[in-house]
Structures are given as C-alpha cells and as structure tokens.
C-alpha positions in Angstrom: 0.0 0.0 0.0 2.4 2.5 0.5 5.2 1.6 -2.3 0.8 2.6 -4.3 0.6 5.7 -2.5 4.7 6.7 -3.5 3.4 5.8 -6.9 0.7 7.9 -6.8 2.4 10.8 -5.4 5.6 10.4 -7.9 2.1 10.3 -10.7 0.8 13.7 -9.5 4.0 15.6 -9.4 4.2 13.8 -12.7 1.2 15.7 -14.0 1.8 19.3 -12.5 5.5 18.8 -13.9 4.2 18.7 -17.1 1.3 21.4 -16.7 4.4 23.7 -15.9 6.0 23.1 -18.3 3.5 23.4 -21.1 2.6 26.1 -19.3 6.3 27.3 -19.2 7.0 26.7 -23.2 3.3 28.2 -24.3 4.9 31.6 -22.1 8.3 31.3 -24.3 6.2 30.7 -27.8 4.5 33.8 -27.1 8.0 35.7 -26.1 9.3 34.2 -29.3 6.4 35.3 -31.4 6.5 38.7 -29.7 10.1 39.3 -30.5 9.9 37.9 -34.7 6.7 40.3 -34.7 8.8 43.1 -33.0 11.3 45.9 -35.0 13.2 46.5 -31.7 16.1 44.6 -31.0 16.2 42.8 -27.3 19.0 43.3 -25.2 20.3 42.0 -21.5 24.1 43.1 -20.1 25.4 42.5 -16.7 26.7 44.4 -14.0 30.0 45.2 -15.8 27.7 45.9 -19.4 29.0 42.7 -20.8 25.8 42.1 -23.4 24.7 38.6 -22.3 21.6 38.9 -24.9 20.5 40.1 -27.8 16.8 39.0 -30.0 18.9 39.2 -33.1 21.8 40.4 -35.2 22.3 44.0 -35.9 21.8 45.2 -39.4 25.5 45.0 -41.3 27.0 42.8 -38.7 28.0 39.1 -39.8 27.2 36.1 -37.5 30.7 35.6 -36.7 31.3 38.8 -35.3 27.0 39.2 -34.0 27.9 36.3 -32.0 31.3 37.2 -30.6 29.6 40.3 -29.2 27.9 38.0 -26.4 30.5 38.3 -23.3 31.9 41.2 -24.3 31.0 45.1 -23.7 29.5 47.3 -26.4 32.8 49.9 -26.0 34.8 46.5 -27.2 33.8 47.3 -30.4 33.9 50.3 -31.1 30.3 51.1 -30.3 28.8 54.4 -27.8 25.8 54.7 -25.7 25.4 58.5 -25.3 22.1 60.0 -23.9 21.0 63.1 -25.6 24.1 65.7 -24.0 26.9 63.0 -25.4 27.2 61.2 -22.2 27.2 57.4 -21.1 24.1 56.1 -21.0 25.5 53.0 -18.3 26.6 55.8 -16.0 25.7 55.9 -13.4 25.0 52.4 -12.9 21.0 51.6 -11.9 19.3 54.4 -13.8 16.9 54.0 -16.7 17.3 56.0 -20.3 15.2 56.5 -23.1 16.0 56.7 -26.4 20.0 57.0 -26.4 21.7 56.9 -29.0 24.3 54.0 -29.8 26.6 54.2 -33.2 28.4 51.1 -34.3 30.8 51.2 -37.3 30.4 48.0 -39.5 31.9 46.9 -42.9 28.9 48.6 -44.8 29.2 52.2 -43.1 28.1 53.6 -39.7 24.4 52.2 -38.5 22.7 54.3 -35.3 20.1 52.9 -32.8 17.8 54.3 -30.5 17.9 52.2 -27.6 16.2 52.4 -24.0 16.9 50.6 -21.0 16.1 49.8 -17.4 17.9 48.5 -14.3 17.7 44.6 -13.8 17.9 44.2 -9.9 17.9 40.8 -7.9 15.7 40.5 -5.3 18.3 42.3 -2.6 17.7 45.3 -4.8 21.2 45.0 -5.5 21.8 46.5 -9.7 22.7 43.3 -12.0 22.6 45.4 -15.2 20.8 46.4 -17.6 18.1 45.1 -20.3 16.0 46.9 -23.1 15.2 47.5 -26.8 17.0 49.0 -29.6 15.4 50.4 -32.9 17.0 50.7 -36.1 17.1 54.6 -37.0 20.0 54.7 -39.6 17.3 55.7 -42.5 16.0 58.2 -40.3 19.3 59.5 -39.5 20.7 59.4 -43.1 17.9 61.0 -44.4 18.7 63.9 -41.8 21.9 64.1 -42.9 20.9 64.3 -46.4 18.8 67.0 -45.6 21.4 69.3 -43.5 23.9 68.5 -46.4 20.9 69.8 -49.1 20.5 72.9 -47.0 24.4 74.0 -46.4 24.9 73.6 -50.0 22.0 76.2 -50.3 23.1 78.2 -48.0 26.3 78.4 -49.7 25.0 79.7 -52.4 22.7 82.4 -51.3 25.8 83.3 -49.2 27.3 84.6 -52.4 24.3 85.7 -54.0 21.6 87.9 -53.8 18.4 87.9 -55.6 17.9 91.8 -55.8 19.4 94.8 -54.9 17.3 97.8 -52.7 17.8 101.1 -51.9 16.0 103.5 -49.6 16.1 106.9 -49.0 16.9 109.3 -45.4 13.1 109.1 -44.8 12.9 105.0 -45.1 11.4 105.1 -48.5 12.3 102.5 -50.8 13.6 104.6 -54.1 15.2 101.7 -55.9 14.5 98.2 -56.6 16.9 96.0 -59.1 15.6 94.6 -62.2 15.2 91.3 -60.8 12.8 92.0 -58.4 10.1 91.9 -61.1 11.6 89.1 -62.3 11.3 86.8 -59.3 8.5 88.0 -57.2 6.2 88.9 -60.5 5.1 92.3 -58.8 5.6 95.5 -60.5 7.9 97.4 -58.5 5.5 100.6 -59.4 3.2 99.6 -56.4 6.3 99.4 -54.4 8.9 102.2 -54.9 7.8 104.6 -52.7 6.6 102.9 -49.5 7.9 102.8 -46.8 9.1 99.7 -44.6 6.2 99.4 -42.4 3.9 98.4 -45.9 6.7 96.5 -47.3 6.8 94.0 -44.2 3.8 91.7 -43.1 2.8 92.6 -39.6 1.7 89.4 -37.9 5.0 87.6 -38.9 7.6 87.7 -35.8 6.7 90.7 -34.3 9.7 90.7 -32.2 11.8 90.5 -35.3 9.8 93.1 -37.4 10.4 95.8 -33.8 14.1 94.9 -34.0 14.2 95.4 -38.1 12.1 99.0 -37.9 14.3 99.5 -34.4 17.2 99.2 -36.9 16.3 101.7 -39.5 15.6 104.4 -36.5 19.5 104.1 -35.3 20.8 103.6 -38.3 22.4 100.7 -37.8 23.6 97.9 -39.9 20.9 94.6 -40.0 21.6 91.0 -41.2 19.5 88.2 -43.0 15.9 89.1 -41.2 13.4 87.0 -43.1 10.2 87.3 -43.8 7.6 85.9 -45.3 5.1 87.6 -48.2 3.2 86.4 -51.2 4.3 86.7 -54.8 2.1 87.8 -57.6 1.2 84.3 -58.3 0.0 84.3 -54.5 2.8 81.4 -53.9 4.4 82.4 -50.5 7.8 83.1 -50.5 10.3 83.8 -47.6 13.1 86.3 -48.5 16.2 87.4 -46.2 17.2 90.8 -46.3 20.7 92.6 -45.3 20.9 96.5 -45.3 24.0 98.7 -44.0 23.1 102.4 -44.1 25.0 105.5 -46.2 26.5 108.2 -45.0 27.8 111.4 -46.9 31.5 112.1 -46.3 30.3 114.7 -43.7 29.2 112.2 -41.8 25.3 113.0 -43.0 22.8 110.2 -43.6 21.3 109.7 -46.7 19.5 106.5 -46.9 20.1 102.3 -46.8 21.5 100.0 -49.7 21.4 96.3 -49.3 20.1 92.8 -50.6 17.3 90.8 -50.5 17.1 87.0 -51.5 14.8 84.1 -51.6 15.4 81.9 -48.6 12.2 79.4 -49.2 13.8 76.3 -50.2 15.9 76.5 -46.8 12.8 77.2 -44.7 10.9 74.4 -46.4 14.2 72.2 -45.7 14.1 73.1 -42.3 10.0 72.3 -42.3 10.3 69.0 -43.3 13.2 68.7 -40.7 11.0 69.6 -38.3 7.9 67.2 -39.3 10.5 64.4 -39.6 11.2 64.9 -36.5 8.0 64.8 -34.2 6.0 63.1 -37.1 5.2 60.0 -38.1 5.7 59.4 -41.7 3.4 56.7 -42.3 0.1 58.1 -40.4 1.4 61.9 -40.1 0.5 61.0 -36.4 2.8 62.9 -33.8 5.8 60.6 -33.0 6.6 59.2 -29.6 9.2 62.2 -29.0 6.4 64.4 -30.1 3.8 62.3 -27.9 6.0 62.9 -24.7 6.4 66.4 -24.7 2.5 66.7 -25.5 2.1 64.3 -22.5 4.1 66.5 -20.4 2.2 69.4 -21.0 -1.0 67.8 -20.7 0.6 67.2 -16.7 1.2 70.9 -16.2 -2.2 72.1 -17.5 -4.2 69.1 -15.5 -2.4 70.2 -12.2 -3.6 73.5 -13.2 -7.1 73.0 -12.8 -7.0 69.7 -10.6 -8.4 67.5 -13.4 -7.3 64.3 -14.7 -5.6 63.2 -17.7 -6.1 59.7 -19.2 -3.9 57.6 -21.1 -4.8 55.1 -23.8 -2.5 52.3 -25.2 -3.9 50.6 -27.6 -2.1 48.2 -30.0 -4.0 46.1 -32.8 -5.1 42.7 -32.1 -3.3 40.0 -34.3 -2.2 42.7 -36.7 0.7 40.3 -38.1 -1.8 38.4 -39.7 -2.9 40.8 -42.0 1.4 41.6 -43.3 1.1 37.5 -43.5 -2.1 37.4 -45.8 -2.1 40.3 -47.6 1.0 41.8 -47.4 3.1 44.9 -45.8 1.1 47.4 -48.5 -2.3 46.6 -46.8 -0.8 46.3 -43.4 0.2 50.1 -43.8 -2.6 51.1 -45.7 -4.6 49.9 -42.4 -2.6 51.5 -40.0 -3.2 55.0 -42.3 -6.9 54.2 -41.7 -6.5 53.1 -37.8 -5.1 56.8 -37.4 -8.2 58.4 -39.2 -11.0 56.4 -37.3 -9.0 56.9 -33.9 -8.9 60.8 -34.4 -12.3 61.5 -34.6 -13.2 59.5 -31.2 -11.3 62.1 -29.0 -11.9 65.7 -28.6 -10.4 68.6 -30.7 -7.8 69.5 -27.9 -6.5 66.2 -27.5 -3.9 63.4 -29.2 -3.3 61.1 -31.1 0.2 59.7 -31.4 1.8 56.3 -33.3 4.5 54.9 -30.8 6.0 52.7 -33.5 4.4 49.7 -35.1 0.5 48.7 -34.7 1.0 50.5 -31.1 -1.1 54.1 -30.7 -1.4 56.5 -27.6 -4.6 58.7 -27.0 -3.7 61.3 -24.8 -7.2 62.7 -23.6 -7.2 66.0 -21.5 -9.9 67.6 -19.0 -11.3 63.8 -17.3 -13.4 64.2 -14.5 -14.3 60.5 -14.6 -13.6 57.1 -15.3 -17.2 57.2 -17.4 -15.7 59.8 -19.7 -12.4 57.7 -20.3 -14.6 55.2 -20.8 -16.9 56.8 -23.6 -14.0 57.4 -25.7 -12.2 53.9 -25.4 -15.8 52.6 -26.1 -16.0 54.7 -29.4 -12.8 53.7 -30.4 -13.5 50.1 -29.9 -16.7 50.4 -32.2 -14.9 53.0 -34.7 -11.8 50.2 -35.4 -14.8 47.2 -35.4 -16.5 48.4 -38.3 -15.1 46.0 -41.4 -12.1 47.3 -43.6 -11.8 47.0 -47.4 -8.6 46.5 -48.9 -8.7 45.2 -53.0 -12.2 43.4 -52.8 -11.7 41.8 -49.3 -13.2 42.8 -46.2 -10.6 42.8 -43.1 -12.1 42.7 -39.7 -9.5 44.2 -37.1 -10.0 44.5 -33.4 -7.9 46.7 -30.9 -7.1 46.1 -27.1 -7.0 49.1 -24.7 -5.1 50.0 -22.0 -5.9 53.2 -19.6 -3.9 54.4 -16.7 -5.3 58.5 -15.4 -2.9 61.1 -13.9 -2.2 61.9 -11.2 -4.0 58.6 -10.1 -1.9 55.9 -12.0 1.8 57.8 -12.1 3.2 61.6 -12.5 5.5 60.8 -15.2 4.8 59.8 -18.6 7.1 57.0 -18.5 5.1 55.6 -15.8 1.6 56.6 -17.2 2.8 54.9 -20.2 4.0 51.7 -18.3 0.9 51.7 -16.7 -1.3 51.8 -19.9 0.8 49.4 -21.4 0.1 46.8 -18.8 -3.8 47.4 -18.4 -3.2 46.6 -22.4 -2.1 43.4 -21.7 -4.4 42.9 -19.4 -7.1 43.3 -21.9 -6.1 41.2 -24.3 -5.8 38.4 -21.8 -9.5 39.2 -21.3 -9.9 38.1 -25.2 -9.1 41.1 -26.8 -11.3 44.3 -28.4 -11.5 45.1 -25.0 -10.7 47.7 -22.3 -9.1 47.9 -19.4 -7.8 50.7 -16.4 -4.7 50.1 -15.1 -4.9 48.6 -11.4 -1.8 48.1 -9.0 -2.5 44.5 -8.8 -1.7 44.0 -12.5 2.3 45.2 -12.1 2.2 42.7 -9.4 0.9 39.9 -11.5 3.5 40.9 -14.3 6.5 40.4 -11.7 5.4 37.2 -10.2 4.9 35.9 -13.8 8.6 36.8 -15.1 9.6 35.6 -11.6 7.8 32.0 -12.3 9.3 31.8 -15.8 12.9 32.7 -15.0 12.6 30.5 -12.3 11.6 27.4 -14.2 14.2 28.2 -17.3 17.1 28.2 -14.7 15.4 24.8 -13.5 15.5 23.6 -17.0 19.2 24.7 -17.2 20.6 23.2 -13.9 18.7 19.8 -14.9 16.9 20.4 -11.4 13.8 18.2 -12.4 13.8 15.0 -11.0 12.0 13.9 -14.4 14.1 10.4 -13.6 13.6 9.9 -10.9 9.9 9.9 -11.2 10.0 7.7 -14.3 11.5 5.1 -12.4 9.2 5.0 -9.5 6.5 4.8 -11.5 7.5 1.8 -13.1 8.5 0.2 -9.0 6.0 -2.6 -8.5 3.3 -1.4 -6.7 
C-alpha cells in the first residue's frame, strides 16, 4: 500500500511537472512570437555591461562577429551609448534611459540605434545590469543628414548671391528696386517704390523680429538676413532674407540704406520637413513618440492647473501580423493609415493622437473628470476600429485592445503613465481582446510574479533540477 501511494504521489508531481512546463513553453512561444513580430532589437548586459543577450543580429554585422559580441561590452567594439548631451548612458549604474543613441561602425558604413533601458535588480535590490530594446534609426538618421547636407549647400550659395538689390532713401522710402525683383516675385515694382518699410513687411510675422528690423532703421544701424515671409504675384508664399548697412555722406550726414534681398524658401521648407521628420510619423502623419511625450508632459502641467485628470490610452492592434502575412506589408500600412483616421475622430479637438511605432497608438485625452468619460471614448474607439475594412475586394475585420492608466491617479510621469497603460493593455487582451481595461496596482504585481515564475523554471531547466528520472523510475516500482 504505501510503495501505491509513492506511486501515486511520484504520478501527480508527474502531471503538474508537465502542466508547468506546457505552461512554461506556451509563455516562451509567445515571447518568441513577440520578438519575430517586434522591429526592436532585445537586449540584456550584466553588472559590468557585458551584453549577455540580444533577439537578433544587428543590421550589417556578420554572425561571426554578432555572436562574438555575447561576453563582451559594447565599447569592445567600437560602439557608444550617449544619452542626448553625449554622455554614457550606463553611468551611473542603476538608472533607466530612453532613447540614447548607440553608433556602431560596420563593414557597410556607420548604422545608429535608438535604444532604451532599465535596471535589472535581484531580489536584494542590488543593480545586475541592464536590459531593453533598440530600434533601427539609420534611414532616419541618413535621411537627416541628407537633408542638412541639401540645405548647407544652399546656403552656400545664397551666401554669395543675392536675388535683388534695394535702396532706400533718409526718410525710409524705398527709391530703388533691381531689375530682378520683377523678375522673381512677378510684382511691378511701381506699387512698391515709394513705400515705406512698415507696408513692405507683413505685420503678424515675428513681431519681435519686425520691432528689432524698424528698431534698426531708427538708429541707423547695420541689420543681417531678417526673413520674412510675403506672397508673390502668383499668391505662392515666398520667404526672403534681407541685409541693409546704411549710407553716409563724407560729412558724416545720412542719406538712406543699400542692401540685398534674397529668396530663402527652399531652406525654410528644408528646415520644415526637418521639423515634421522629427516629431511626425511618416506613415500616419501621427505625432511621433518624442512628439507624444512632450504633449504628454504638458497635458501634466495644465491638468495640475485645474486639478483634473488626464487619461492615457495604449492601444495596440489585435493579431495585426496576420494581416502583413495574408495580404502583405502594403495593406498592413494602408490599415494602420486608416487606424489613425477612425482613432482621431473619437477624441476631442484638444487632445492626441500619437503612433509609438508599429500597430501600437497612444490617446492622450485632456480635462477627465471621470472614469465614465475615459470610458466613452475607449468605447467609441472600440466600435470605430470594429467596423469592417476594405482592402482590393476583401473585407478585413480588425480589433484593438485598450489600456488606460489616469494622472495623477496611476503615475506623474509619462514613463510611468505609459508603463501603466501598457500593462492594463495586456491585461485586456488576456481578457480576449477588443477590450478595455484601467490600469490597477495589482496588475504590475501579477507581471513580476509571472517573469519571476518563468525565469525561475528556465534556470530549473538549465541546472537539470527536475527529478523527471527519478519519477520515471518510481512509476515503473511494482506497486
């Protein structure tokens, strides 16, 4: 009877062994999955920032060399982690970053990511290193520097050459105008000889600017390249920098100002799209994370203003891979495009709507009083995104999952609104997805007991600490 009851026992540990550890490899098919569906590149170093993981190889690096990184730190080859003032991102030790940037030099040329990180700690608090993500931003980078290349090389140019030639007389009149003018703005310069600088500028442009150009004229001092913007003939608007030095008689008497004027548009328009490219999403024209944080931010200051609340929503497309895998990457961005326009409407006008990267969105929604009102908006979402998509003939379905922490309730930092939101996400998709769901304390809690659990059976696995053996031989003991 009792070598039956050891057999019985050795059975049941038998059975929950192998619940945990289906359990155990369903959780790392779903890490896997996460990562192949991910663009960011995982990464784990130790105490002494000797990477000790990474998801995958780094564009223009061979396998020989990806996996010789392992073991060794990132300064070992040549690469920098500097945060956004050129220092160490590692130092000091135990401190999270966002978005740093990292350059390594590979046979192909230079490639830059954007990686973030947080402190790994043991369970005496004590720092173990680091781990994080790290985006691929070469294109974005290149395309920057093609950019600042295009606009010194204007520069340059209008540096040693002027568009027209002015003149104006001791009272500020203008009594000459080149040739060219006509030429290149289209206007007749009979409309314009004769006035004086307060009709020739605009005055809702830079008003600052416009006091310090008029301030210049009444000392008769020399100006440089103050720009402007007016329409031409055509109506096109065109900036224009001018330079003036004013004239003087032998006797020292003042007679008037010469100087230049020349089209600076192309340059402003270079420095536009600089701008957008920066804090805009190219795909969806959706503000950008960097964009999203500083909106964030001062959606904080105003809230604390008027003691009202400001909600946070994370939503990320349900099973979006599945429509790159059946219909291809065209029709999973012309989706996202129209994600963007049926999110936009569902929030009011004062509010935002950002693209984090991916199929992931943020709604920043201003002025909450209540969860209710949180609540009307996630619900509109959730029925805008339900209705059925048409891409080519076929009809997509696509359903969204929604998490929502509230300031100051949930955090006072975006980081930690946006970690908040992002694990009330998860949360409701574990629900079943096209769901909501407010962030709760409870759920950081379950998070860490669940990558607790996991780590603790992989090391299991690795130290062959499973009596699997054992067990097999008991049950086959005669009972």
């Amino acid at each position: 009877v009792a070598t039956l009851g050891f057999g019985l026992d050795a059975l049941v540990q038998r059975d929950s062994l192998a619940q945990a550890l289906a359990q155990l490899r369903q959780g790392e098919s779903r890490y896997r999955q996460l990562v192949l569906a991910s663009s960011d590149i995982l990464w784990e170093v130790d105490e002494r920032n000797r990477i000790t993981h990474l998801s995958s190889e780094l564009p223009g690096i061979g396998s020989d060399t990806f996996r010789a990184l392992l073991g060794k730190a990132p300064a070992e080859y040549g690469m920098t982690v500097t945060d956004a003032d050129g220092v160490s991102a590692f130092a000091p030790a135990g401190k999270p970053f966002r978005d740093a940037l990292l350059t390594v030099e590979t046979p192909r040329g230079r490639i830059w990511l954007s990686v973030t990180g947080e402190p790994i700690r043991d369970a005496e608090n004590r720092y173990c290193g680091y781990r994080g993500t790290a985006l691929d931003i070469s294109a974005r980078k290149q395309a920057e520097d093609r950019l600042r290349q295009s606009e010194e090389r204007y520069r340059r140019l209008n540096a040693i050459a002027s568009d027209w030639y002015w003149e104006r007389d001791e009272n500020q009149l203008l009594s000459y105008l080149s040739p060219s003018f006509q030429e290149i703005t289209g206007l007749s310069t009979v409309g314009v000889i004769g006035t004086g600088i307060h009709d020739t500028l605009p005055p809702a442009y830079d008003p600052a600017g416009r006091r310090q150009y008029i301030q210049a004229f009444a000392e008769r001092g020399p100006f440089r390249d103050y720009e402007y913007a007016r329409r031409d003939a055509d109506g096109t608007l065109r900036w224009r920098s001018t330079s003036g030095d004013p004239i003087f008689k032998a006797n020292g008497e003042f007679v008037g100002y010469r100087g230049v004027c020349k089209d600076v548009t192309e340059r402003k328009l270079h420095e536009a799209a600089l701008l957008r490219q920066a804090h805009y999403d190219s795909l969806t024209e959706l503000p950008n994370r960097a964009l999203m944080r500083d909106r964030l931010t001062l959606s904080f200051e105003r809230a604390r203003g008027d003691g009202r609340q400001v909600a946070v929503l994370l939503l990320d497309l349900d099973q979006f891979k599945h429509v790159n895998d059946s219909f291809g990457h065209e029709a999973g961005d012309a989706l996202l495009r129209a994600v963007a326009q049926r999110i936009i409407p569902c929030v009011g006008p004062g509010d935002t709507v950002a693209r984090l990267g991916g199929d992931e969105f943020v709604a920043i929604v201003e002025n909450v009083e209540r969860d209710e009102d949180v609540t009307l908006v996630a619900t509109s979402i959730l029925n805008s995104l339900a209705t059925p998509w048409e891409y080519q003939g076929a009809e997509l379905l696509q359903s969204t999952s929604i998490g929502i922490s509230l300031y100051p309730r949930d955090g006072e930092q975006p980081r930690d609104l946006l970690r908040n939101a992002d694990a009330a996400m998860y949360a409701a998709k574990l629900k079943g997805r096209n769901t909501l769901h407010f962030y709760t304390s409870e759920l950081n809690e379950r998070a860490r007991r669940f990558v607790d659990l996991r780590a603790g059976l992989s090391r299991a696995i690795e130290r062959e600490e499973f009596l699997l053996q054992q067990c097999a031989s008991a049950l086959q003991s005669p009972a």
